[in-house]
C-alpha positions in Angstrom: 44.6 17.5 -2.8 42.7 19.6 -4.8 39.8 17.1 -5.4 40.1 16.2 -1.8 38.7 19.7 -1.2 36.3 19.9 -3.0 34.9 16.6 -2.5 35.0 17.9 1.5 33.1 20.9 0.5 30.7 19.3 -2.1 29.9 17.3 1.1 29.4 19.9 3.7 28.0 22.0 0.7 24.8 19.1 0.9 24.8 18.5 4.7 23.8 22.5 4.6 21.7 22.4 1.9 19.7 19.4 4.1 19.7 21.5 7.2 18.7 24.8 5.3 16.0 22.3 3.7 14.8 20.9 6.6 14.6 24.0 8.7 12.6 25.8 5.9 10.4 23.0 5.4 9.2 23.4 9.1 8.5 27.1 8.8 7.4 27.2 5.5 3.4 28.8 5.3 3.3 25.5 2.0 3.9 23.7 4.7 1.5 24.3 6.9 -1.1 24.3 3.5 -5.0 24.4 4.1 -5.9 20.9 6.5 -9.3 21.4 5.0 -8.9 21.6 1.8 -6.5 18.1 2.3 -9.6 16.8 4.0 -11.7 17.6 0.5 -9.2 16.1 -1.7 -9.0 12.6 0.4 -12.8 12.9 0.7 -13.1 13.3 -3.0 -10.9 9.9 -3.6 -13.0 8.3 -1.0 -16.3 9.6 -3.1 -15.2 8.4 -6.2 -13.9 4.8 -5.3 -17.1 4.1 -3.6 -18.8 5.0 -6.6 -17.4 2.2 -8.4 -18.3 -1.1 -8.9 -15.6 -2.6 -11.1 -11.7 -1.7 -10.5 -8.5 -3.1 -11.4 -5.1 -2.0 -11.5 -1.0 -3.2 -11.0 0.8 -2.5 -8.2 4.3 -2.2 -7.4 5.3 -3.1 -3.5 7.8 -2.3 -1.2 7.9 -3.2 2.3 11.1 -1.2 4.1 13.1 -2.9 7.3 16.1 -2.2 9.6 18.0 -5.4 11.2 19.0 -5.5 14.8 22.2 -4.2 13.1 20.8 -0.9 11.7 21.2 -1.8 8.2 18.2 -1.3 5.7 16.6 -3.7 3.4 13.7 -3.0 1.1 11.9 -6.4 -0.5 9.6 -5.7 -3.6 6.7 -7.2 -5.4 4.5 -6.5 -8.0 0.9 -7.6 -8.4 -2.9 -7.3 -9.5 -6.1 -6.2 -7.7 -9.5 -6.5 -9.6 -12.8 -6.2 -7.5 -16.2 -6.6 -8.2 -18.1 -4.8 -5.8 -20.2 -6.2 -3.2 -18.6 -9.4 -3.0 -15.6 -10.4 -5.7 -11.9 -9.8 -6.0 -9.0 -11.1 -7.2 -5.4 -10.6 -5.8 -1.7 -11.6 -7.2 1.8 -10.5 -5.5 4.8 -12.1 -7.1 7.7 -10.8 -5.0 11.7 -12.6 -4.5 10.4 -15.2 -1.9 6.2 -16.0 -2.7 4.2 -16.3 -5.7 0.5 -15.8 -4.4 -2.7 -15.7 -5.4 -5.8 -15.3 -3.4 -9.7 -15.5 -5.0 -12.9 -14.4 -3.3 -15.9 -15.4 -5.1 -18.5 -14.3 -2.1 -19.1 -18.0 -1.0 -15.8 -19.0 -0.7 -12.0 -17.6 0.0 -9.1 -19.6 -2.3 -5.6 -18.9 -1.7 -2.8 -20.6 -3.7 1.0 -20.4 -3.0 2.2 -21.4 -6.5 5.6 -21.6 -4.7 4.7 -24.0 -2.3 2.2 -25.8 -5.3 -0.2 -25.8 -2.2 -3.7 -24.0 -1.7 -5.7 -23.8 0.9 -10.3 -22.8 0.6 -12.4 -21.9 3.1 -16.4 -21.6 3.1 -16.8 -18.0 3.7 -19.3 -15.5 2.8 -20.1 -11.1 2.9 -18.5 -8.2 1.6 -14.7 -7.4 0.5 -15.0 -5.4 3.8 -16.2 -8.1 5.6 -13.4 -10.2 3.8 -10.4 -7.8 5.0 -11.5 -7.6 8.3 -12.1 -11.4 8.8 -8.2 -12.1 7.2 -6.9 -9.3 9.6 -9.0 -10.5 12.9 -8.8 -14.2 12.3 -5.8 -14.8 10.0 -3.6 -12.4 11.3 -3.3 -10.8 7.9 -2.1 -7.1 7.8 -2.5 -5.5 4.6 -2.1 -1.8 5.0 -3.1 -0.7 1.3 -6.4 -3.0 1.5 -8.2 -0.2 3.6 -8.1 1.3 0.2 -10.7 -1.0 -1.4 -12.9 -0.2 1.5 -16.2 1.0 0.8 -16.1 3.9 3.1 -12.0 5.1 2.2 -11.9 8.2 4.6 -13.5 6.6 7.4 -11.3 4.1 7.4 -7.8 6.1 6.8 -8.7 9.3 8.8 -9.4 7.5 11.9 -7.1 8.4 15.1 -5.6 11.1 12.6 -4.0 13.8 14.9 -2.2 16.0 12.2 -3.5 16.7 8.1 -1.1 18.2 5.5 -1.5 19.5 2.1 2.0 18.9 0.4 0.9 20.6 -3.2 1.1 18.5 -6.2 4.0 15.9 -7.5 3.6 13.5 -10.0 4.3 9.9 -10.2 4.0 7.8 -12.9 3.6 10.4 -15.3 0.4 11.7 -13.6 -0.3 14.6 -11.5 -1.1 14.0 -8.2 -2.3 15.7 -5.2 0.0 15.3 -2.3 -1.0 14.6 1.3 0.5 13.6 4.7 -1.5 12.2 7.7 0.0 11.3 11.5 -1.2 9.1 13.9 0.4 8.0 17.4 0.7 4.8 15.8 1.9 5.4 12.2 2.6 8.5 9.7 1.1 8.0 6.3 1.2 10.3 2.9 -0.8 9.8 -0.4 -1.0 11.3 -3.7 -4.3 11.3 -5.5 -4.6 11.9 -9.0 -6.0 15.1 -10.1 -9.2 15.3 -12.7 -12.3 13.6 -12.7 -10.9 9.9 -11.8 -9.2 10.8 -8.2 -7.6 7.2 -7.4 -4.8 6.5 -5.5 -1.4 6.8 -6.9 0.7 6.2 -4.1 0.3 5.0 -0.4 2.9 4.9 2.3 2.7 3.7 5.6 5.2 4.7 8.2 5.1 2.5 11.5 6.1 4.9 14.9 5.7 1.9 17.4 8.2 -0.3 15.8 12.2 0.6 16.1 13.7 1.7 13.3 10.1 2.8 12.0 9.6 0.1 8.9 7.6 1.1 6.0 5.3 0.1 3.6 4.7 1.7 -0.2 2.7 0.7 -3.0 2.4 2.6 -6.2 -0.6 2.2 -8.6 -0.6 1.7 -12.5 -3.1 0.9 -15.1 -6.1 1.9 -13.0 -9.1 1.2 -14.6 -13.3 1.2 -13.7 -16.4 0.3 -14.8 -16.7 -1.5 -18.8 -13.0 -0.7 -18.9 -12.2 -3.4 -16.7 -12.1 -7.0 -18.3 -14.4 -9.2 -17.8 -13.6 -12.2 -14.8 -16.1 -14.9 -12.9 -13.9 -15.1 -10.3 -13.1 -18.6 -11.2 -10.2 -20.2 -9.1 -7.5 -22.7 -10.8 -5.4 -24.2 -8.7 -3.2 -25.8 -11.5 -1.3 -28.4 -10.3 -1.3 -27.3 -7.0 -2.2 -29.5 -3.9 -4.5 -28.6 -1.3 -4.3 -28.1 2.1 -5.0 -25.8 5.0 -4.2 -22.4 5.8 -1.8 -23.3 7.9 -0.1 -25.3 5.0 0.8 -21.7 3.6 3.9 -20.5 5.0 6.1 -18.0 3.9 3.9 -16.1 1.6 4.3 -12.8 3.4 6.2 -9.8 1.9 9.0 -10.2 4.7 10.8 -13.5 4.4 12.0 -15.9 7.7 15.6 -14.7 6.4 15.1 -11.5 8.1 14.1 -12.8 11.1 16.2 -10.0 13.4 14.5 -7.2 11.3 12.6 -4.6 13.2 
């Protein structure tokens, strides 16, 4: 009986705690920090990644869904980015349901589903930019993170904005990070940017409002490197064993798997 109790009151003890939270939150002058000086900070990420040619890092992915029937499911991968600025990069997500690789060499776009042991090239040629654009116009390809190898980072993130919040500092992976959030009518999106002379981004998470059950994406940076830091690659593609085919030949090498077909 005794535990009973105090397992009740432990539990209305939170629920309060929440509400008290929540409330405070709202009214709280941290909360309604300086939108300007959010702007700087995002402007000053945007500065720096355009100012460099070579980047590479690892990523850790998770892309957040709710089933017809209201239960969540969060699917993760892990993977690589390296650019070379105008025209190279060099992609890997290895999640529970696709192995991929994609290379872009400037002339030509390779993308191998070592699951599937198919890949698929096309002739293509311009800019990373140019790249993402093309995979999201033409390939139906919706990567929210890649507007953050953009040349032009706070153009690309702060438009349709409607709302700007500096959230103060918190720190992930053992690095201090400036915290902001960002609405849209479409989506709600936070980032934290790491403090001192490299400002790169930490953390990204995309929250969809047009969608039920508002899904969500997150990816979390590591080993960020630039410049002679990052190790030298020609942007070869190996195919391995691997057969080729089409585009169209590469199914299932999303982050959301056909299983989850009644997702939201």
């Amino acid at each position: 009986m005794m535990d009973g109790g105090t397992s009740g009151w432990a539990r209305r003890g939170l629920v309060g705690l929440a509400v008290v939270a929540a409330v405070g939150f709202g009214a709280s002058p941290g909360a309604m920090a300086d939108e300007g000086h959010a702007r700087d900070i995002l402007k000053s990420m945007s500065d720096y990644l355009a100012g460099q040619t070579a980047i590479s890092f690892s990523y850790d992915s998770d892309l957040v869904v709710v089933t017809t029937d209201l239960q969540k499911l969060i699917f993760a991968s892990s993977g690589t980015v390296a650019i070379n600025r105008p025209d190279k990069m060099r992609v890997t997500r290895v999640g529970g349901f696709a192995d991929v690789a994609m290379v872009y060499d400037g002339k030509q776009l390779s993308v191998l589903g070592k699951h599937l042991d198919r890949y698929a090239q096309v002739e293509m040629t311009g800019t990373i930019d140019q790249l993402i654009d093309h995979m999201r116009i033409n390939a139906g390809v919706v990567a929210p993170a890649a507007d953050l190898l953009l040349p032009d980072v706070y153009t690309a993130l702060m438009d349709s904005v409607t709302d700007v919040k500096d959230l103060g500092s918190g720190v992930i992976g053992g690095v201090e990070c400036d915290h902001l959030a960002f609405r849209t009518d479409a989506v709600d999106w936070e980032i934290w940017v790491a403090m001192g002379e490299a400002p790169y981004p930490c953390r990204y998470v995309v929250t969809s409002k047009m969608v039920a059950m508002a899904p969500e994406y997150r990816i979390q940076i590591s080993d960020w490197k630039t410049g002679d830091a990052v190790a030298a690659d020609d942007f070869a593609f190996d195919p391995g064993t691997a057969t080729k085919g089409t585009l169209a030949d590469l199914t299932n090498i999303d982050e959301l798997p056909d299983l989850t077909g009644d997702a939201q």
